[in-house]
C-alpha positions in Angstrom: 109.1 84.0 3.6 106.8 80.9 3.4 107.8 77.4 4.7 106.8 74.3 2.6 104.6 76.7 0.5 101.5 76.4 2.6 102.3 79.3 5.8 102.9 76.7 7.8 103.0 77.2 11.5 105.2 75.7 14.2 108.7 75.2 14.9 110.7 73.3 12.2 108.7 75.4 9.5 109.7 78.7 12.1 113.4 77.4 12.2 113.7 77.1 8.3 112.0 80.6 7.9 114.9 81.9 10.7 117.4 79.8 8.8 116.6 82.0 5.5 116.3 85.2 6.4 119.8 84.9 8.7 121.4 83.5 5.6 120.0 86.8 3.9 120.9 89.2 6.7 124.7 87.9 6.1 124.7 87.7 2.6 123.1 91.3 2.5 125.6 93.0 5.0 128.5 91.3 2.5 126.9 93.4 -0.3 126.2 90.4 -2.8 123.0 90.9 -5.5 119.9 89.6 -5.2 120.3 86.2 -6.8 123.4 85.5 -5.1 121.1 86.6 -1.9 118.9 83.6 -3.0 121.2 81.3 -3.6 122.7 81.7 -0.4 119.4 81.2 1.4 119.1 78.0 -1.0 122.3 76.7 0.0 121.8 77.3 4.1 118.4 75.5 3.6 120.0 72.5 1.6 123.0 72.3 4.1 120.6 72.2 7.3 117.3 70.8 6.0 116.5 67.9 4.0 115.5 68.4 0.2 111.6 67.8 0.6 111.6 71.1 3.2 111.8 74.3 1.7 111.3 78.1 1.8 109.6 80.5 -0.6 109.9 83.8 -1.1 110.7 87.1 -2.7 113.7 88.6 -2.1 113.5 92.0 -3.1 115.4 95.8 -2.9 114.0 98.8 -3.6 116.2 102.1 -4.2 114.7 104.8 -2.2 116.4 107.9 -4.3 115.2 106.3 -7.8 111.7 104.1 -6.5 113.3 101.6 -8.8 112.1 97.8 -7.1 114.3 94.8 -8.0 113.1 91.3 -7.0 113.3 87.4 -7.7 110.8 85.4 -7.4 111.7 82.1 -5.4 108.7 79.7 -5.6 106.2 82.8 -4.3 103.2 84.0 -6.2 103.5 86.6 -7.6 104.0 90.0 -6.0 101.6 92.9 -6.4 102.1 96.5 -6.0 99.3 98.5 -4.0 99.8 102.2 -3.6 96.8 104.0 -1.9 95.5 101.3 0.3 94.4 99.7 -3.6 95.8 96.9 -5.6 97.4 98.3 -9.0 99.0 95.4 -10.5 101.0 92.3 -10.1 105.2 92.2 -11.2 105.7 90.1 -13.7 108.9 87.8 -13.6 109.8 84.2 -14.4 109.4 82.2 -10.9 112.7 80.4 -10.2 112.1 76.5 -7.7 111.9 77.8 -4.1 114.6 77.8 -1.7 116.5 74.4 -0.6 115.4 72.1 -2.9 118.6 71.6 -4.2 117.7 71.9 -7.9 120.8 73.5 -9.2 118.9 76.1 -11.4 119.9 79.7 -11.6 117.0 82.4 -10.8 117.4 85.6 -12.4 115.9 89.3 -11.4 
């Protein structure tokens, strides 16, 4: 996860990063998909952080027995697969605003 965007380094962009990935830890352990994942992490960030602070990311699963990858795309560029140590190409998918900006819009996977 990326804070504000731009890696940012120190302690308020570290406690938002924190923030996110606990709200996905919970939401994951509850079973939810993966936009409700990211719309959890959205709603942790808007209920802790003010509206110009945010978080982006990818959340992401990937089933082991069928190698297929779902993903959503939360303000991030765009992923990339590499297989081989070599880049092979990037995943499309429509990116959704990043986390905790309190937009209202649905993302989808």
């Amino acid at each position: 996860m990326d804070a504000d965007g731009t890696q940012r380094r120190g302690r308020p962009a570290d406690a938002r990063r924190a923030l996110a990935l606990g709200a996905c830890r919970k939401t994951r352990r509850q079973g939810v998909g993966l936009v409700d994942k990211a719309d959890a992490v959205e709603a942790a960030l808007v209920e802790h952080c003010d509206q110009r602070r945010y978080v982006t990311g990818v959340p992401a699963t990937l089933d082991t027995r069928t190698g297929v990858l779902q993903w959503v795309n939360r303000g991030h560029r765009p992923p990339i697969v590499i297989r081989d140590n070599r880049w092979i190409s990037h995943l499309a998918c429509p990116p959704a605003h990043p986390m905790g900006t309190g937009l209202g819009l649905r993302s989808t996977s």
